[in-house]
Structure formats: C-alpha cells, structure tokens
C-alpha positions, 0 to 999 in steps of 0.5 A: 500500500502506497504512502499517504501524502496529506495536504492536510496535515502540511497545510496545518504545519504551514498555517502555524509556521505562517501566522507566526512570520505574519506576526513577525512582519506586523511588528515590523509595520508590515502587514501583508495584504490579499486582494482577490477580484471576483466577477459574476456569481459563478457558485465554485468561485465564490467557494473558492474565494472564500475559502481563501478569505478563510486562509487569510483570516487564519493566518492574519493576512489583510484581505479584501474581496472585489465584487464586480457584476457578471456583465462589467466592461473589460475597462472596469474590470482593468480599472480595478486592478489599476487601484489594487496595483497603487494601493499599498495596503494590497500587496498580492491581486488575484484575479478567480478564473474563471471569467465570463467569455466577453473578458479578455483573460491574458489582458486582464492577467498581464494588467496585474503588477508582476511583483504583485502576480501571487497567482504566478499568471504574469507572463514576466513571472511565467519568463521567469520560471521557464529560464530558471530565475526567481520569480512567483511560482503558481501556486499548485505547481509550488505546492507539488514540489513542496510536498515532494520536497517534505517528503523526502522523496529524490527528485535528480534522475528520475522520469516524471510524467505530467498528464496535461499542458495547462498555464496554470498546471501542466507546463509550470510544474514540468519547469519546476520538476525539469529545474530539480533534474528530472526528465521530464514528459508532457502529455495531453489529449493528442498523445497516443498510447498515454499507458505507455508513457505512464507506465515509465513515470516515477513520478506521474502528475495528473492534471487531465480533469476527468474523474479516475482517469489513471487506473492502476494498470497506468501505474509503474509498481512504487511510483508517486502519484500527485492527483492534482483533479478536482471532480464532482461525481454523485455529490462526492469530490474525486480526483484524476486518479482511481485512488483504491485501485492506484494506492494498491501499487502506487509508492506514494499517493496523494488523496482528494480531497485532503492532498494538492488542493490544501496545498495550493491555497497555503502556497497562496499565503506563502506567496502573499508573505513573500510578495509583502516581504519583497515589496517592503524592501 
C-alpha cells in the first residue's frame, strides 16, 4: 500500500509556521495584504474565494474581496486592478478564473503588477520560471514540489510524467520538476498510447480533469502519484486518479480531497508573505 501524502496535515504545519512570520512582519509595520477580484456569481468561485478569505483570516493576512457584476466592461474590470496595483495596503491581486467569455483573460492577467502576480499568471513571472530565475511560482505547481520536497522523496534522475499542458498546471510544474533534474514528459489529449508513457513515470502528475482517469494498470509498481483533479461525481469530490485501485501499487499517493488542493491555497499565503516581504524592501 502506497504512502499517504496529506495536504492536510502540511497545510496545518504551514498555517502555524505562517501566522507566526505574519506576526513577525506586523511588528515590523508590515502587514501583508490579499486582494482577490471576483466577477459574476459563478457558485465554485465564490467557494473558492472564500475559502481563501478563510486562509487569510487564519493566518492574519489583510484581505479584501472585489465584487464586480457578471456583465462589467473589460475597462472596469482593468480599472480595478489599476487601484489594487497603487494601493499599498494590497500587496498580492488575484484575479478567480474563471471569467465570463466577453473578458479578455491574458489582458486582464498581464494588467496585474508582476511583483504583485501571487497567482504566478504574469507572463514576466511565467519568463521567469521557464529560464530558471526567481520569480512567483503558481501556486499548485509550488505546492507539488513542496510536498515532494517534505517528503523526502529524490527528485535528480528520475522520469516524471505530467498528464496535461495547462498555464496554470501542466507546463509550470514540468519547469519546476525539469529545474530539480528530472526528465521530464508532457502529455495531453493528442498523445497516443498515454499507458505507455505512464507506465515509465516515477513520478506521474495528473492534471487531465476527468474523474479516475489513471487506473492502476497506468501505474509503474512504487511510483508517486500527485492527483492534482478536482471532480464532482454523485455529490462526492474525486480526483484524476482511481485512488483504491492506484494506492494498491502506487509508492506514494496523494488523496482528494485532503492532498494538492490544501496545498495550493497555503502556497497562496506563502506567496502573499513573500510578495509583502519583497515589496517592503
């Protein structure tokens, strides 16, 4: 039976370790401030941004939530990151994606203050990651990494296989597993025969977002396994990876709920700290 990776009970640890350094930061006259903008009544984005204001009140973050109506102009929407990015209270903008199809999202992203990018979304930031100099990582792919780090598992030599290309998922985390000398392969929906390419991973990513796609016959014997999926199936969250099945074999397994998806909004705290930090200097 494979090794539980528990987002959970990191994102615990972090929590603790955070609301000390946010402490640590108010003494020093800074308190770091989160921003997110919301567009429109999407129901799992308001789940989600709140969520994140729950994270930031734990912690001790500033928080403020920018409520904009689903139908508002690309101009508005532009000009409301224009107040975030001159206002120094806020020191991290999020902007929740989704956003209705009549906003031009890379516009949107790119009007966002790179040093203020906590999302990592910025095409400065994204440069940054892909020749390997220091900039905001995206959050998920950070949270990987982190949990692979705390794992104690070696990274150098190995072959690690990402299931999706996504901006936001696929292609940092290929940047960041390739920066610690993994070999590294990007699959997607075009390539063919996706078992064969499994199977060779020690370290298998799924980030596809179809419900139990990775069955266990997809899995190399003692590989880790990070679910990245978030998927609603008969009122219950699962993820990319048929998690009974795949633990059976799987060296190392992370769950959903419980795994990546805690991780992801603690990378958000972290990069808000780091982005308060660095602007304070």
């Amino acid at each position: 039976m494979a090794v539980i990776l528990s987002g959970k009970e990191l994102s615990e640890k972090l929590t603790l370790q955070q609301q000390q350094r946010v402490a640590k930061l108010v003494k020093q006259g800074i308190h770091p401030g989160l921003a997110v903008v919301l567009v429109g009544e999407d129901a799992a984005s308001q789940i989600y941004v709140r969520n994140k204001g729950i994270a930031c009140d734990t912690i001790g973050i500033y928080s403020r939530t920018i409520r904009l109506a689903g139908d508002c102009t690309q101009k508005e929407l532009e000009s409301a990151i224009d107040e975030l990015n001159h206002d120094a209270q806020i020191h991290g903008i999020l902007v929740q994606l989704p956003l209705p199809r009549h906003l031009n999202e890379e516009a949107v992203l790119a009007r966002i203050l790179p040093e203020k990018d906590v999302d990592g979304f910025h095409l400065v930031n994204a440069g940054k990651l892909f020749t390997g100099q220091e900039g905001v990582i995206p959050c998920t792919p950070k949270g990987v990494l982190y949990m692979l780090r705390h794992a104690g598992i070696d990274l150098k030599g190995k072959e690690a296989v990402i299931i999706g290309r996504s901006n936001i998922v696929g292609k940092p985390t290929a940047m960041l597993l390739l920066g610690e000398h993994c070999t590294v392969t990007i699959c997607h929906s075009r390539t063919r025969d996706l078992a064969e390419h499994t199977r060779r991973a020690d370290i298998l990513v799924a980030a596809v977002g179809k419900a139990k796609f990775i069955t266990a016959d997809m899995v190399k014997p003692g590989a880790v396994v990070i679910d990245v999926g978030i998927n609603r199936v008969d009122g219950k969250v699962v993820g990319d990876v048929d998690f009974e099945a795949v633990e059976k074999v799987a060296g190392f397994i992370t769950p959903v709920p419980g795994g990546v998806g805690k991780m992801t909004i603690s990378m958000l705290m972290e990069n808000t700290l780091e982005a308060a930090c660095a602007q304070a200097r």
